[in-house]
C-alpha positions in Angstrom: -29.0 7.4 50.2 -26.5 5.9 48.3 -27.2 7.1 45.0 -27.3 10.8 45.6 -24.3 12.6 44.4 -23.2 9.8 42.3 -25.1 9.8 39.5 -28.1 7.5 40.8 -26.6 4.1 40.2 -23.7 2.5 41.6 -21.1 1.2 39.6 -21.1 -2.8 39.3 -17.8 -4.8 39.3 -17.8 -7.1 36.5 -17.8 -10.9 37.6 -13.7 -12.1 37.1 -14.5 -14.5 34.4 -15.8 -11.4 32.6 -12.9 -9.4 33.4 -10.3 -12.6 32.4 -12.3 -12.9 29.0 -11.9 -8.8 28.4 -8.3 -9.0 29.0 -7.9 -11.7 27.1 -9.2 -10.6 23.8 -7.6 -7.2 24.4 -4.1 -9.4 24.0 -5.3 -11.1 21.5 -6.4 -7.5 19.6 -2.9 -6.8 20.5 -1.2 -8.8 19.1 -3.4 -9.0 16.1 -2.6 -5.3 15.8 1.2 -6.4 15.9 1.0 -8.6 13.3 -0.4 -6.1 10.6 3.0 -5.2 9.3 4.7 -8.9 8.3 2.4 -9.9 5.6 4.7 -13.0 4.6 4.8 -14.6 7.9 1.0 -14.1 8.6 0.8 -15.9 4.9 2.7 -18.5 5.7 1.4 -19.8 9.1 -2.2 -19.8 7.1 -0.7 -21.4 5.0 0.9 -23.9 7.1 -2.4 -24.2 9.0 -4.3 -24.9 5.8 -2.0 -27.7 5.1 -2.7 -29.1 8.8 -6.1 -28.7 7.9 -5.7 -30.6 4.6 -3.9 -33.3 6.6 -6.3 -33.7 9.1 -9.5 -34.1 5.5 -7.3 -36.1 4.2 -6.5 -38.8 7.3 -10.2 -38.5 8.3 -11.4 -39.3 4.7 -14.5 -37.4 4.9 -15.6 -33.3 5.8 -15.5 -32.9 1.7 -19.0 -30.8 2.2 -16.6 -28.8 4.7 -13.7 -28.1 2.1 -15.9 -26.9 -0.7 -17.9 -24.6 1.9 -14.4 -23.0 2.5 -13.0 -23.4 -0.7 -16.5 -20.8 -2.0 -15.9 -18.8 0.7 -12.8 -18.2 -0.6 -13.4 -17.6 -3.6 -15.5 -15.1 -2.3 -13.4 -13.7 -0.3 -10.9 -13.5 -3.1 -13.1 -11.7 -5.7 -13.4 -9.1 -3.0 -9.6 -8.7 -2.6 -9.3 -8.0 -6.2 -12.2 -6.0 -6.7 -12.1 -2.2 -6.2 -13.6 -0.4 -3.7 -15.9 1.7 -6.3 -17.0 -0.3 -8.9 -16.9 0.9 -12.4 -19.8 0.2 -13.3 -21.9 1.6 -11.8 -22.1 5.1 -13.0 -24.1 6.2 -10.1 -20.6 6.5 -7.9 -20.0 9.9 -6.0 -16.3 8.7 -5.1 -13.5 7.9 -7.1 -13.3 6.2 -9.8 -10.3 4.4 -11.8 -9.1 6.6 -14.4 -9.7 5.4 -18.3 -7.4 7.5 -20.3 -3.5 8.8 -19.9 -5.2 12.2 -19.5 -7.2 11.8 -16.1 -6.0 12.0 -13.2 -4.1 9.0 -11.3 -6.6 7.6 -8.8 -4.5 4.6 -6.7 -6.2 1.4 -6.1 -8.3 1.0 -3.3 -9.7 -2.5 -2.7 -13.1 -3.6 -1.6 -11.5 -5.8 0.9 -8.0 -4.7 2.1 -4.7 -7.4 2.6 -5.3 -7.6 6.6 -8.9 -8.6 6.1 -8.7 -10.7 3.6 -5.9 -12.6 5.3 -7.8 -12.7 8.7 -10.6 -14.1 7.3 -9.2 -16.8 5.6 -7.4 -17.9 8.5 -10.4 -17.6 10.3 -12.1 -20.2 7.9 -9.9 -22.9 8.1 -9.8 -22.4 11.8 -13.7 -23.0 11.7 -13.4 -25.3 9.4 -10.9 -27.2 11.5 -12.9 -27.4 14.3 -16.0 -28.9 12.2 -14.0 -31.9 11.5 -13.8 -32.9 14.7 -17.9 -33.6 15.2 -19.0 -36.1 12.9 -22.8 -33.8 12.0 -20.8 -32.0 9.8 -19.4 -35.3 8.2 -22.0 -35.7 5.4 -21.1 -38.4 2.5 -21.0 -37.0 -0.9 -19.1 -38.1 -3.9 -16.3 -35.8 -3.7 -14.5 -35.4 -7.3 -17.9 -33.8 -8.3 -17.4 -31.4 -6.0 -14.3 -31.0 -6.9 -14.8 -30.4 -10.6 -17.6 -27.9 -9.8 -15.1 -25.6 -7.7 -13.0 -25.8 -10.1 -15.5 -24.8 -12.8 -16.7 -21.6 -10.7 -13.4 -20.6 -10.0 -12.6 -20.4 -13.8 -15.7 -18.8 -14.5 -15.2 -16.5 -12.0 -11.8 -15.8 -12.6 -12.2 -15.1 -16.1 -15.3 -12.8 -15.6 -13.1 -10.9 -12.8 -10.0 -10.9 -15.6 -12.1 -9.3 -18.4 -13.6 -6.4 -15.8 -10.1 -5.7 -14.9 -9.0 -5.6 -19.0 -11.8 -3.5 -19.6 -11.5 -0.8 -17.2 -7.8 -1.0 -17.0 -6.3 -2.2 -13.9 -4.4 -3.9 -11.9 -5.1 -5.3 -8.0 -1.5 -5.7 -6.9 1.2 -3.0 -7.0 4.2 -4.2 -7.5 6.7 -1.1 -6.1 8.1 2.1 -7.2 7.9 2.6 -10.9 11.8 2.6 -11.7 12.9 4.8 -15.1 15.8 3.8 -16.9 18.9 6.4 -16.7 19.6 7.6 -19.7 23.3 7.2 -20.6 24.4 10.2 -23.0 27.7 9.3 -25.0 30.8 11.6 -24.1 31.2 12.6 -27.4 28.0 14.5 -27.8 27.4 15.4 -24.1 31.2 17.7 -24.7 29.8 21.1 -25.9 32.8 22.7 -27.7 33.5 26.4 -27.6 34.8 28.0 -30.4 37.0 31.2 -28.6 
């Protein structure tokens, strides 16, 4: 028998579109994994692909259902970037919490959804969102400066709700470097000590 010995079942090669497809996506993963580091250039191509994909809404002339879809998945997605990890709130918390007072002890920001995340998943987004635009199911007529004004509404009221929960428990989402202290410059008339011998 063939099995004995060998655990009972033989091993099965994977058909080579399945192998092709695994290799592929472990490039992809890494250079995904490469990419983790340069924040500004991963910013800007998403940004430079959102502007294609603004382009492309904007010669089409329709896929505005499309655009406010992303534009609250954003939103979303941005409320989670600057929300932290443990939220204050909820006094239930066994982790950390941000400290309230110049007495407890510093506690560093940790975000509900981290910088790499975030980014992937917008870019992500308007890659799918892309891709709608180009079958016409998705092109449903609406009168667009409706929705429009009604992002913009929710991202007000969202931002100033998210605003007045960082004011009240007293912090701040980005970090912006090394605290730097100013170098106190002592005149050189009273840093002389004079003996009297």
């Amino acid at each position: 028998m063939e099995g004995i010995g060998g655990g009972g079942i033989p091993s099965v090669e994977p058909p080579p579109l399945i192998k092709k497809l695994q290799q592929g996506l472990i490039i992809y993963q890494y250079y995904l994994d490469k990419t983790t580091t340069h924040s500004v250039p991963r910013w800007i191509g998403t940004l430079i692909f959102a502007a294609i994909y603004g382009l492309r809404v904007f010669y089409v002339q329709g896929f505005y259902i499309v655009t406010y879809a992303l534009g609250i998945y954003i939103l979303n997605l941005l409320i989670a970037f600057l929300s932290p990890l443990v939220d204050p709130e909820s006094e239930g918390s066994d982790g950390p919490l941000l400290p309230t007072k110049g007495s407890d002890e510093f506690k560093p920001f940790i975000r509900r959804l981290p910088e790499f995340k975030f980014w992937y998943s917008v870019t992500k987004a308007f890659f799918i969102a892309f891709a709608m635009t180009f079958f016409s199911a998705f092109d449903i007529p609406v009168f667009w400066p409706i929705l429009l004004c009604y992002w913009f509404v929710l991202f007000v009221l969202t931002m100033k709700r998210q605003i007045a929960h960082m004011m009240r428990y007293k912090y701040v989402p980005f970090s912006l470097g090394k605290q730097r202290y100013a170098k106190q410059k002592a005149s050189a008339a009273g840093s002389r000590v004079s003996r009297a011998d």
